[in-house]
C-alpha positions in Angstrom: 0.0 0.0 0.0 1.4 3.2 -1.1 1.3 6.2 1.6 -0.5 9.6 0.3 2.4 11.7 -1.4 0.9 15.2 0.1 4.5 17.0 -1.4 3.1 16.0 -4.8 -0.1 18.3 -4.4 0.5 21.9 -4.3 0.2 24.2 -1.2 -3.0 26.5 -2.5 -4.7 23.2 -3.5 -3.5 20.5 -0.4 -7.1 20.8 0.8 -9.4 20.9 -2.2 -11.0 18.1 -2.9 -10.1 17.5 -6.2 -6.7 16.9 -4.9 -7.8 15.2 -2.1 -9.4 12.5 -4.1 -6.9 12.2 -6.7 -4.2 11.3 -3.4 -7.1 8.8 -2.5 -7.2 7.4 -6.3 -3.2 7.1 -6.3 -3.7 5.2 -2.6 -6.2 2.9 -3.8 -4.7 2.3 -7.8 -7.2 4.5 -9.3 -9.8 1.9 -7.9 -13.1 4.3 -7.3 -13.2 1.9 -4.0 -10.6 1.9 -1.3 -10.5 -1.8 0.8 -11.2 -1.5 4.3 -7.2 -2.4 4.7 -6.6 0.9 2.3 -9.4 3.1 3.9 -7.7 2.3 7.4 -4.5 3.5 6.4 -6.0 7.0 4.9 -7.7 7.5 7.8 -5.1 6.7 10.5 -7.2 3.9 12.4 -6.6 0.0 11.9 -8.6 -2.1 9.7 -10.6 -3.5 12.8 -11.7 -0.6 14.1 -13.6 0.1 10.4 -14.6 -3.2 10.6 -16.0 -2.3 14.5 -18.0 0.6 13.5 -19.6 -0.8 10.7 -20.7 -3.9 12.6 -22.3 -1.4 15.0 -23.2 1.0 13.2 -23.6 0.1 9.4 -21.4 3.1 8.6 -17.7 4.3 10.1 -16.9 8.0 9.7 -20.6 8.6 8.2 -19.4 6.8 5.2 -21.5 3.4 4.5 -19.5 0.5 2.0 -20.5 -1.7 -0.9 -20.6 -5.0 0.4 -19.1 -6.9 -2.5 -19.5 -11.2 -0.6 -17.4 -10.5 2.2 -15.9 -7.7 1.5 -16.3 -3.9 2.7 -15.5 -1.5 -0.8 -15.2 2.2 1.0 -16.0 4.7 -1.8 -13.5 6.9 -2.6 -14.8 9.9 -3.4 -16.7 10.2 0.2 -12.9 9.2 1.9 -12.1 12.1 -0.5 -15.1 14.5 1.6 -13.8 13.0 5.2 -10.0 13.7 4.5 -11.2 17.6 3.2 -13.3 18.1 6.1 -16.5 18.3 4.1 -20.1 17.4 5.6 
């Protein structure tokens, strides 16, 4: 997994979202889904925590996944919102 290169995204843009979601698009391999594993490391928590609020709450961060068979699909574009600071 491939840490966010912030130094790539220029000071007057570092937080528009735009550039926000293009860092989370270079995290998850231009995927417009991040894993749970992926959206763990964006966020700064570990992959069992997001796992631990979903199970309670159906959502973690305000953000609810695809469930794809076992798997949790976080989408990107909301990371995008959370990382920004966006409602």
């Amino acid at each position: 997994m491939k840490p966010i290169d912030y130094e790539a995204v220029s000071p007057n843009q570092k937080y528009q979202l735009p550039a926000l979601l293009e860092a989370v698009l270079r995290c998850t391999a231009g995927r417009p889904h991040a894993t749970t594993e992926e959206f763990g490391h964006l966020t700064g928590k570990a992959p069992q925590t997001i796992r631990k609020n979903y199970c309670q709450t159906g959502a973690c961060f305000g953000i609810r996944p695809l469930k794809l068979g076992n798997r949790l699909l976080w989408p990107a574009d909301a990371i995008a919102q959370l990382l920004g600071g966006a409602k």
